[in-house]
C-alpha positions in Angstrom: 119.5 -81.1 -124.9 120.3 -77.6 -124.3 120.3 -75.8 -121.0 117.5 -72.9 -120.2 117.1 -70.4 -117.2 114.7 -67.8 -116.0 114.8 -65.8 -113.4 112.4 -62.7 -112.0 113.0 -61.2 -108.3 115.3 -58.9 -106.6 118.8 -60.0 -107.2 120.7 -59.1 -110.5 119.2 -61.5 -113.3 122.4 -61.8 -115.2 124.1 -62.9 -112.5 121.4 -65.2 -111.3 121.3 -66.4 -115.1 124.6 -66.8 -115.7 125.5 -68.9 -112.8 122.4 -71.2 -114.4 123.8 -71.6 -117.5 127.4 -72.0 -116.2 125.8 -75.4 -113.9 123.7 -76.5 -117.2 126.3 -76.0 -119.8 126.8 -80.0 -119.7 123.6 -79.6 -121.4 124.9 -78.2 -124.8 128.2 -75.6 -125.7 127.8 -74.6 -129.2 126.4 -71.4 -128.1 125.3 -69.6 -125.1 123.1 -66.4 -124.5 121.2 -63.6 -122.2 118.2 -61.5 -122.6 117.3 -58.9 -119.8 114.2 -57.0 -119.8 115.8 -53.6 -119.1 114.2 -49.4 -118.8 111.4 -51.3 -121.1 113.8 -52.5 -124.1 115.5 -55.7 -124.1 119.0 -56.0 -123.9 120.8 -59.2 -125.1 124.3 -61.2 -126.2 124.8 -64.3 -127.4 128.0 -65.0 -129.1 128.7 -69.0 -129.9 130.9 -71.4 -128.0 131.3 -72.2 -124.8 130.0 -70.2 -121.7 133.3 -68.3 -121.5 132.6 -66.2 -124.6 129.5 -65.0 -123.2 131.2 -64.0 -119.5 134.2 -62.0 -121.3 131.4 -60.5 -123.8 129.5 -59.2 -120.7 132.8 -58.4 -119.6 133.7 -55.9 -122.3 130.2 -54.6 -123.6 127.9 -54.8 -120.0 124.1 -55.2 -120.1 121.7 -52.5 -118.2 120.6 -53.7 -114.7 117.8 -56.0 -114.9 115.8 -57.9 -112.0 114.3 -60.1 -115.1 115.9 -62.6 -117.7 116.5 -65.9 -119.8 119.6 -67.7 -120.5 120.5 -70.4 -122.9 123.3 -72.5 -123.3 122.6 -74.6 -127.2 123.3 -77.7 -128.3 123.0 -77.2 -132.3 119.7 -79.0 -133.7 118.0 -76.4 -136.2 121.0 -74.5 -138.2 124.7 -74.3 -137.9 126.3 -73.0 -134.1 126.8 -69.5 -135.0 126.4 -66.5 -133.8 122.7 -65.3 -135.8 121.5 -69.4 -134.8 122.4 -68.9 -130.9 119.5 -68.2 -128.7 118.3 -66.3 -127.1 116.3 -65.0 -130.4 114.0 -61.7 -130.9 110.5 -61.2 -132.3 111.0 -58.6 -135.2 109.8 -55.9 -133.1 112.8 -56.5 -130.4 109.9 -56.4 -128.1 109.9 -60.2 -127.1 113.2 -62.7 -126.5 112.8 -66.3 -126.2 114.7 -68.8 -125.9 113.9 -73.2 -126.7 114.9 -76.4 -126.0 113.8 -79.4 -128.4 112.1 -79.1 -131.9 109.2 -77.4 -134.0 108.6 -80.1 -136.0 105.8 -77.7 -138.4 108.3 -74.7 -138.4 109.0 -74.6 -142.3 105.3 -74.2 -143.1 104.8 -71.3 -139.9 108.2 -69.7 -141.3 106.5 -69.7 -144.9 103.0 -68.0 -143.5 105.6 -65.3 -141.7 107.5 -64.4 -144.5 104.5 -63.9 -146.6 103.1 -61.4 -144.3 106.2 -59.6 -144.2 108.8 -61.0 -141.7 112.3 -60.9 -141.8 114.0 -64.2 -140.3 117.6 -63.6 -139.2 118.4 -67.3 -138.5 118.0 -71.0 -139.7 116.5 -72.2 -136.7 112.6 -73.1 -135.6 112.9 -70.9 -132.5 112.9 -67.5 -134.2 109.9 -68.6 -136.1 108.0 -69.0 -132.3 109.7 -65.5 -131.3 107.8 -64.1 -133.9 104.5 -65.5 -133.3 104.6 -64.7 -129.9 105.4 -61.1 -130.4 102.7 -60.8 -133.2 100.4 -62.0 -130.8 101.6 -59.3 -128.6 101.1 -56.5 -130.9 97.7 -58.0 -131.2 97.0 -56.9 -127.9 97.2 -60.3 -125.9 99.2 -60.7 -123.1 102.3 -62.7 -122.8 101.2 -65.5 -121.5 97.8 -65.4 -123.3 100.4 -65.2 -126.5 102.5 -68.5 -125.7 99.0 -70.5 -125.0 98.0 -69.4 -128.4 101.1 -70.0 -130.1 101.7 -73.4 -128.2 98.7 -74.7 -129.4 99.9 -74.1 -133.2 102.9 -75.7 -132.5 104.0 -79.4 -133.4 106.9 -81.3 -131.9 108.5 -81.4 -128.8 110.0 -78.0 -127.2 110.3 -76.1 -123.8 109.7 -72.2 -124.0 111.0 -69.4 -121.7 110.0 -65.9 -122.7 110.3 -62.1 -121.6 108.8 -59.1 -122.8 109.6 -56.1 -122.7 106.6 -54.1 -121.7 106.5 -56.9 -118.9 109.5 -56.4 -116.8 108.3 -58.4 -114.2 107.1 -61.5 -115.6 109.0 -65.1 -117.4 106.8 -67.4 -119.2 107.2 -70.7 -119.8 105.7 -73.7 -121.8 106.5 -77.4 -122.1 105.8 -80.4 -124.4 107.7 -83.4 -124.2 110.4 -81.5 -123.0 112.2 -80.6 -119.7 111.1 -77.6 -117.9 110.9 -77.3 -113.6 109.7 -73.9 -111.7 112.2 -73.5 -108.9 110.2 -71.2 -105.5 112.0 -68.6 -103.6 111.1 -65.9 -101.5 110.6 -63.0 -103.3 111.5 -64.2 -106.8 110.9 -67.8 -108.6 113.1 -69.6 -111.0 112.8 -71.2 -114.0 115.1 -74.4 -115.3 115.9 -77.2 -117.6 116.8 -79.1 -114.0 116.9 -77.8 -110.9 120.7 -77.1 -111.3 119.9 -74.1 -112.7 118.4 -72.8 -109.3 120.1 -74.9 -106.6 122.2 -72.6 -105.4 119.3 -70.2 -104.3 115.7 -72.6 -103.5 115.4 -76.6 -102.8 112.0 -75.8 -103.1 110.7 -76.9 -106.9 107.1 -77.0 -109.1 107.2 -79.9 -111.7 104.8 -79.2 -114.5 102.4 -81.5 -116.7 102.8 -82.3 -120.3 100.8 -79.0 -122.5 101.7 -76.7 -119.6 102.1 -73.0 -119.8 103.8 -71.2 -116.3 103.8 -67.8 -115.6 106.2 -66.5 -112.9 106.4 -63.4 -111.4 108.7 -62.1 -108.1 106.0 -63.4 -106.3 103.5 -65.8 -107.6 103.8 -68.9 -110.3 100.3 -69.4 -112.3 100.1 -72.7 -114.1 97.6 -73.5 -117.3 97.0 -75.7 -119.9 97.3 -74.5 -123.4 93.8 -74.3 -123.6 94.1 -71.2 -120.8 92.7 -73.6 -118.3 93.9 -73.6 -114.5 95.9 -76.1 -113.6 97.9 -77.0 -111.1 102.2 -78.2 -110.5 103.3 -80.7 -107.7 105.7 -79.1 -105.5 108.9 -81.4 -104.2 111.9 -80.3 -102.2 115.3 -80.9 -103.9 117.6 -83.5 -101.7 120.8 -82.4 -102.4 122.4 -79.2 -102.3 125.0 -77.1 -104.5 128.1 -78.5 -103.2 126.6 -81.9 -105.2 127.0 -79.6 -108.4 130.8 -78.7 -107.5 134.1 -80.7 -108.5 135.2 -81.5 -105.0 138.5 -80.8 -106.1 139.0 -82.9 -109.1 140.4 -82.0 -112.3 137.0 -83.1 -113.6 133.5 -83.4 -112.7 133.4 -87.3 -114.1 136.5 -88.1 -111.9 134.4 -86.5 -109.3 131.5 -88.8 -110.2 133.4 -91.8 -110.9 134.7 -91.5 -107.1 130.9 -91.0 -105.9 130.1 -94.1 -107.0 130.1 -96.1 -103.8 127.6 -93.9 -102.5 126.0 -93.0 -105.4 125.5 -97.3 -105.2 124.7 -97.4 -101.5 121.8 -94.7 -101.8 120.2 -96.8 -104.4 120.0 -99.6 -102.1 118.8 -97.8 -99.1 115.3 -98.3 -97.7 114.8 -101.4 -100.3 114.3 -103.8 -98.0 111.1 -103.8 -95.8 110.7 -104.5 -91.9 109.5 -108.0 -93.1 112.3 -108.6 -95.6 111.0 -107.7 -98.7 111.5 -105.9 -101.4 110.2 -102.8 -102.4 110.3 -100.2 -105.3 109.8 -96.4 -105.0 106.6 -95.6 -107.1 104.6 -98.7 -108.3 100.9 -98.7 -110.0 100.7 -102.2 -110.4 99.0 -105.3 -108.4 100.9 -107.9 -107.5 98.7 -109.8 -110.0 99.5 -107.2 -112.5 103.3 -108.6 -112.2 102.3 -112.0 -111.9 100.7 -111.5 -115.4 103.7 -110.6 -117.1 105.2 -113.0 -119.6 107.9 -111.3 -121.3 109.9 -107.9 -120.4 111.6 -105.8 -123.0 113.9 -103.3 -122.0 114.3 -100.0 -124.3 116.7 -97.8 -123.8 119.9 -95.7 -125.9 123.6 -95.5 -125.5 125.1 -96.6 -121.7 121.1 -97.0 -120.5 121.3 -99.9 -123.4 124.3 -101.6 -122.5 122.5 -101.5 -118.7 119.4 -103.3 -119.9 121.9 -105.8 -121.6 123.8 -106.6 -118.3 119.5 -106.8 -116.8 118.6 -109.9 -119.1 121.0 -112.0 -117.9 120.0 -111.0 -114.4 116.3 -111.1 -115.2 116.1 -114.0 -117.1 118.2 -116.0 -114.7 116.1 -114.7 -111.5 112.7 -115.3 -113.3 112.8 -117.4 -115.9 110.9 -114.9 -118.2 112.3 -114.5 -121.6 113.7 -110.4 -121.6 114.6 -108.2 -125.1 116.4 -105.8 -125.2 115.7 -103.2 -127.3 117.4 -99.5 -128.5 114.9 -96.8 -128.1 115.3 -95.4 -131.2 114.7 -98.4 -133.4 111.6 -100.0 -131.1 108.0 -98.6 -132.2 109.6 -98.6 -136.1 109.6 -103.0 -136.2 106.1 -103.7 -135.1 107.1 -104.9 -132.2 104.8 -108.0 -130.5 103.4 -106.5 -127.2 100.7 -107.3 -125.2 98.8 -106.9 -121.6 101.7 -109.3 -120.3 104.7 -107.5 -121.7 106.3 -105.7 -119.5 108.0 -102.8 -120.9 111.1 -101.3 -119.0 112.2 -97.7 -119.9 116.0 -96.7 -118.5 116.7 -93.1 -119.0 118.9 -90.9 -116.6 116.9 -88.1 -117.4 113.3 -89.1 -117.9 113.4 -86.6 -121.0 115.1 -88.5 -123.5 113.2 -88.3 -126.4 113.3 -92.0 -128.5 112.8 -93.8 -125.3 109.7 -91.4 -124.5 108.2 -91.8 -127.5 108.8 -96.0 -127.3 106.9 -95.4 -124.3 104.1 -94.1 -125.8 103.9 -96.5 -128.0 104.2 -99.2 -125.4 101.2 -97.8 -123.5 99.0 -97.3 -126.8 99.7 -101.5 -127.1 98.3 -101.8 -123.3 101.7 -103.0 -122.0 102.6 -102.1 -118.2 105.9 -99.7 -118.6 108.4 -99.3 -115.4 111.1 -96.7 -115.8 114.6 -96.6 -114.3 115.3 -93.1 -113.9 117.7 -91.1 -112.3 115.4 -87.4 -112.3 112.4 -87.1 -110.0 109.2 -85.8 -111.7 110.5 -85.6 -115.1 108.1 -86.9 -117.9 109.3 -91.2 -118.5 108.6 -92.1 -114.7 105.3 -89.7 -114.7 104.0 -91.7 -117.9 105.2 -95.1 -116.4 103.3 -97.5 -114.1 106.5 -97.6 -111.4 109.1 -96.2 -111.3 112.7 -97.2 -109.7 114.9 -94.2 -109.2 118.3 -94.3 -109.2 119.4 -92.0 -106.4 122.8 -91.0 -107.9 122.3 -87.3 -107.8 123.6 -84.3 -109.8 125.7 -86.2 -112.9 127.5 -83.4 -114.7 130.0 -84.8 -117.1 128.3 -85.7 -120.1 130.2 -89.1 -120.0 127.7 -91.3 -118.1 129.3 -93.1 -114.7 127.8 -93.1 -111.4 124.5 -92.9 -113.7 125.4 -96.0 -115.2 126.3 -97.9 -111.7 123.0 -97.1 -110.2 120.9 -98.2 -113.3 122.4 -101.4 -113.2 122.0 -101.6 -109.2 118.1 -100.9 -110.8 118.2 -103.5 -113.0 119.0 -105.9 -110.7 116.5 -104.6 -107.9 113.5 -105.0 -110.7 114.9 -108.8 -111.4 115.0 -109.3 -107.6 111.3 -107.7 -107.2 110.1 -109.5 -110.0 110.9 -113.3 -108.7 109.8 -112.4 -105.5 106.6 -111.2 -106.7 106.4 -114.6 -109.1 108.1 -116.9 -106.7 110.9 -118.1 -109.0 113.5 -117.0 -105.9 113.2 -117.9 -102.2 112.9 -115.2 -100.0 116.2 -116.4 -98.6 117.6 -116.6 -102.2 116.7 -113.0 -103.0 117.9 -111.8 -99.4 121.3 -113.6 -100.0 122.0 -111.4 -103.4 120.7 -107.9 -101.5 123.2 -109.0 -98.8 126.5 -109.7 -101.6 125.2 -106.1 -103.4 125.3 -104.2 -100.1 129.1 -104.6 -100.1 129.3 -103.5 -103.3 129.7 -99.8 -102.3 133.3 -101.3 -100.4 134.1 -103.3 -103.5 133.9 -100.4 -106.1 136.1 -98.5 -103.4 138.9 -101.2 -103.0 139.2 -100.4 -107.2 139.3 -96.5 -106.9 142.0 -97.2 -104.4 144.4 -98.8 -106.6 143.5 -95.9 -109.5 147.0 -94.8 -109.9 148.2 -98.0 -111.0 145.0 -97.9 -114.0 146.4 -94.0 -114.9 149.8 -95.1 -115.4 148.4 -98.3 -117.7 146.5 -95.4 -119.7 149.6 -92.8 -119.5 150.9 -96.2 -121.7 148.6 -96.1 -124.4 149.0 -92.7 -125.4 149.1 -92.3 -128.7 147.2 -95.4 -129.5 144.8 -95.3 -133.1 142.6 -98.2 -131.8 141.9 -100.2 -128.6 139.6 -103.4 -128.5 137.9 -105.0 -125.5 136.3 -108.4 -124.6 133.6 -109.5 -122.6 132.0 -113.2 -122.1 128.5 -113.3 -120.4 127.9 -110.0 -118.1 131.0 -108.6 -119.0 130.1 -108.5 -122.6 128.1 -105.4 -121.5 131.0 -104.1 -119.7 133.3 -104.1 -123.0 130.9 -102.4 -125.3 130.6 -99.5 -121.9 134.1 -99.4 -122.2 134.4 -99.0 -125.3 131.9 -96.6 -125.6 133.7 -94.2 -123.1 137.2 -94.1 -124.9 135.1 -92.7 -128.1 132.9 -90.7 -126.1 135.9 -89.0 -124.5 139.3 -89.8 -126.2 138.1 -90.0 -129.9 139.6 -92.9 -131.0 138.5 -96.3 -132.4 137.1 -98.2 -129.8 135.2 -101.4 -130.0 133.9 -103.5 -127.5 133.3 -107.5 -128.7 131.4 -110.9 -127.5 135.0 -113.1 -127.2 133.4 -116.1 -128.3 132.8 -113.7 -131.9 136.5 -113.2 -132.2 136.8 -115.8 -135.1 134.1 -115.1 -136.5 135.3 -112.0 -137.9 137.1 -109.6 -135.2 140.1 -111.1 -135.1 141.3 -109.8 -138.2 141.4 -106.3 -136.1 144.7 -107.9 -134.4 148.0 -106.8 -135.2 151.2 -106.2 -133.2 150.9 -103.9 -130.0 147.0 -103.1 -130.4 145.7 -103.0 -126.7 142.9 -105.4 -125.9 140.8 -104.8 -122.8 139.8 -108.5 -121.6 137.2 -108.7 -118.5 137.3 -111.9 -117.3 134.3 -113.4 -116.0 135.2 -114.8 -112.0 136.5 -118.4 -111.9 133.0 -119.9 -110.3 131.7 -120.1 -113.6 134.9 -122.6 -114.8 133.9 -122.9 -118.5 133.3 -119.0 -119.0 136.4 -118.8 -117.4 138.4 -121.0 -119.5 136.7 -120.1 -122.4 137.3 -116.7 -122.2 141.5 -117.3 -121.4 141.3 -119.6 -124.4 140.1 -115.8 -126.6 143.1 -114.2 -124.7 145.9 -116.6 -125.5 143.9 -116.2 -129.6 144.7 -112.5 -129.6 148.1 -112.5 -127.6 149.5 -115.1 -130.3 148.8 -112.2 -133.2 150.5 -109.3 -131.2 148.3 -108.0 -129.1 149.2 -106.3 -126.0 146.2 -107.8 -123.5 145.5 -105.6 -120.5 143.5 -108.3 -118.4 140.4 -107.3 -115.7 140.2 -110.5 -113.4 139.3 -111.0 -109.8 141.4 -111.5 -107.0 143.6 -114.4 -106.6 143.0 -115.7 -110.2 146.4 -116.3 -110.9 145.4 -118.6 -114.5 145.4 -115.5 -115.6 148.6 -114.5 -115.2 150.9 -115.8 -118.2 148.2 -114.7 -120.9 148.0 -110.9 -119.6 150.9 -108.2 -120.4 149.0 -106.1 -117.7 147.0 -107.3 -115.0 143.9 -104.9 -113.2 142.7 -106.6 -110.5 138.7 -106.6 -108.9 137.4 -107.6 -106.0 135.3 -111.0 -105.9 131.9 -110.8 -106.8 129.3 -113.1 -108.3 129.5 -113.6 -111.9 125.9 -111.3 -112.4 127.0 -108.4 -110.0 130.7 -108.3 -111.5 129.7 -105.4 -114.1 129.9 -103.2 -110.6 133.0 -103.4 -109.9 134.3 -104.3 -113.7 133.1 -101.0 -115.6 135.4 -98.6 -112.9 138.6 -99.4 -114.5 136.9 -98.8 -117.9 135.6 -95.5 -117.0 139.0 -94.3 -115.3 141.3 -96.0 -118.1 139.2 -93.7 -120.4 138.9 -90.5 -118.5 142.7 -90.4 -117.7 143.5 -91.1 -121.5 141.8 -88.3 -122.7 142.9 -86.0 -119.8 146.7 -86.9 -121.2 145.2 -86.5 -124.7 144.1 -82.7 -123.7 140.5 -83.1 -124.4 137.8 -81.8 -122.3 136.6 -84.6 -120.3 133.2 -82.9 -119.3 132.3 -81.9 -122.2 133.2 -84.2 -125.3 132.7 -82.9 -128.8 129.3 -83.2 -130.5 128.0 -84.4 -127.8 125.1 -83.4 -125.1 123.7 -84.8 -121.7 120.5 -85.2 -122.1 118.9 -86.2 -125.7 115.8 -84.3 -125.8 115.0 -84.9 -129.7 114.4 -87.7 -132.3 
């Protein structure tokens, strides 16, 4: 949820820091702060809102030189976004700064046993109430990384940790529970980061730590231990892309950056899926064959545009293997009882790999001795390492909060795990499953044939402008589609948005219809005829009340034609694979409406990248 850097070495931490925050700030804007270790004191701002207070702060009242510091950039959980609730926060002594991503979920009873012995708390928030265990730890006469093992292990919830003291100028230390954290290596200094965006303009070179981890980093060694104080040990990876992924490329805005890297966000997630012999293969799997085989029922968990993926995967899956697939939201899964077994398959999608109800359905998952396979987007982050397999997405850096190219590749995901899932069963011909890899390799040209026509789809948003509602409809696969769109337009343009099964219209939505309301209508590709005509015959239902129907169909569909007001065309694809090609005009309808709006595309109200709490 929020954004965290450290940073110890030989280069100015707050400009090190600073340029952390300012490439995590995605990550949560309600606040954003500094803490230097400086001539033995510490030296700190932290004003709330955006990033930009902080620079013209620094501007105004500079900090001392410091080669050692921690920056946050807050997404509210804990307290109000204000100036006393922004982090970083001190111990009472202004001896230690720390600064915390996720939850304390025993900090009322901790605050309670400080207060009685005498501490002032300055803030509403769970994070002071660790700044001052830590320092009285310190005063006790441990050291700081002795102090955060003994303070982690009286802590309940899920949190990351980065502190600095004072009377340790040259050392950051870390901790992490359920919550993001990666060491980034340089020469000479070493990083710290919610992601490794934080640190990608100086080191590729990156430490992913285990669950109950403390890390201590200095300019020129990182020591890793459990909780307990026991050794332990990080796996080192190197970073495949570089900081020009981070950058807007030119665009107005980093998600009309990403929507446009979508073709090759798509092809990377196909590359190197296919074996020499023709078959399939994931990136990470800890499963037989007769594991797979075994399965009897997959059910996909997942929250917000990860659900509406693993609704566009059970039509895919189902169809491929014959295996009855749920789908399931995250946050409402391990609270039903749900029916799992050895058999169940249980697929986690999270772009991430941190986000905490799907984690925790995990969990629960694996307790019940079901086989779990993530989709995720973030190597070494904590859903794949508690999975069985993994299938990464390969979209790279996504930095508008807004999920696109993040949503594309999960769904290229999806339909790789229905593909590897009939070959393993046999419910496909090799030939069969070879013929779809073949019609989703030209995918990446498709999407591109729709960015290519996207003036046309800005000047049909320019036209709604002003509009207090905006429905859409979806039959089959494109059902998923309408909810992603809708979801979008309230994501970025604030407005009523609602995305709708067409057969459902009389059954209650229609009454929604009134003269002039846009209705979004993706029409499913002729091949399947009585979708088709079913889905024209909801059309004509909504354009007889009033609405103004701005139609999605395919190429050459000219039935179409006298029942749409506006007409976006797609390129042909089969009916399952249409969602590719149908969700680009949704996500550039929506980001162009609330450009015209004035909102800030990036960086939506109330809302963060990366859900790191319940």
């Amino acid at each position: 949820m929020c954004g965290i850097v450290g940073y110890v070495g030989a280069r100015q931490a707050q400009d090190v820091v600073v340029d952390g925050l300012r490439r995590l700030e995605y990550r949560g804007y309600d606040s954003a702060g500094i803490a230097l270790v400086a001539d033995g004191r510490m030296a700190s701002d932290k004003p709330a809102g955006k990033l930009a207070n902080l620079e013209k702060a620094l501007e105004e009242s500079p900090l001392p030189p410091s080669h050692t510091g921690i920056g946050h950039t807050r997404w509210a959980t804990h307290g109000a976004p204000n100036d006393a609730n922004a982090h970083p926060h001190l111990g009472g002594g202004k001896r230690l700064a720390i600064v915390h991503n996720g939850i304390i979920e025993n900090f009322a009873e901790l605050r309670t046993e400080l207060e009685t012995a005498g501490h002032t708390l300055l803030s509403e928030t769970d994070t002071e109430v660790a700044a001052h265990l830590v320092e009285r730890e310190l005063d006790g006469g441990a050291d700081l990384t002795t102090a955060m093992q003994a303070v982690c292990r009286r802590l309940a919830g899920a949190f990351t940790l980065v502190a600095v003291d004072a009377r340790a100028p040259d050392l950051v230390v870390a901790a992490r529970r359920n919550s993001p954290l990666v060491v980034g290596l340089g020469e000479g200094e070493n990083f710290l980061g919610s992601d490794v965006a934080a640190f990608i303009e100086y080191t590729r070179e990156a430490l992913e730590l285990g669950q109950d981890q403390v890390v201590t980093i200095s300019r020129d060694e990182v020591t890793v231990t459990g909780f307990d104080g026991v050794p332990a040990e990080g796996t080192q990876y190197h970073v495949d892309w570089d900081l020009s992924a981070a950058e807007k490329d030119g665009h107005d805005w980093f998600m009309r950056k990403e929507i446009h890297e979508q073709p090759s966000a798509v092809a990377d997630s196909l590359l190197g899926r296919r074996a020499a012999d023709g078959q399939l293969q994931l990136d990470e799997v800890r499963l037989s064959d007769q594991d797979l085989r075994e399965i009897d029922k997959v059910i996909i968990i997942a929250c917000g545009t990860s659900f509406y993926a693993g609704l566009v995967a059970k039509y895919a899956i189902e169809h491929w293997t014959r295996m009855p697939c749920e789908v399931e939201l995250s946050s409402e899964f391990r609270y039903r009882d749900p029916i799992l077994t050895q058999s169940t398959l249980v697929v986690a999608i999270s772009q991430s790999g941190e986000t905490a109800d799907t984690l925790q359905a995990i969990r629960h998952a694996r307790v019940q001795r079901s086989k779990v396979l993530a989709i995720c987007n973030t190597n070494g982050s904590t859903i794949p390492r508690e999975s069985d397999a993994v299938i990464y997405t390969h979209a790279g850096p996504e930095i508008g909060v807004a999920s696109t190219k993040g949503f594309l590749t999960q769904l290229v995901a999806c339909y790789l795990l229905g593909l590897y899932l009939a070959q393993i069963k046999g419910t496909r011909f090799g030939d069969e499953i070879n013929e779809v890899m073949d019609q989703l390799d030209q995918i990446p040209d498709q999407i591109q044939s729709v960015l290519d026509r996207e003036e046309e789809i800005y000047a049909i948003a320019g036209q709604q402008v002003g509009a207090k509602s905006v429905l859409f409809l979806g039959r089959h696969a494109g059902y998923p589609v309408a909810l992603e769109g809708a979801l979008k337009l309230k994501e970025l343009a604030y407005i009523h948005a609602e995305g709708f099964a067409a057969g459902e219209l009389k059954h209650g939505p229609i009454a929604l219809i009134e003269e002039g309301l846009p209705v979004l209508c993706v029409v499913p590709p002729r091949g399947r005829d009585q979708l088709h005509a079913k889905m024209l015959s909801g059309i004509q239902e909504v354009r007889a009340r009033g609405a103004h129907t701005i139609c999605l169909a395919e190429e050459n569909d000219d039935t179409i034609t006298p029942y749409a007001d506006v007409l976006i065309r797609l390129p042909q694809v089969p009916t399952l694979l249409q969602p590719l090609v149908a969700t680009v005009p949704l996500q550039l309808f929506a980001c162009e409406l609330a450009t015209q709006m004035g909102h800030d595309v990036d960086q939506p109200r109330n809302l963060a990248k990366s859900v790191t709490v319940e």
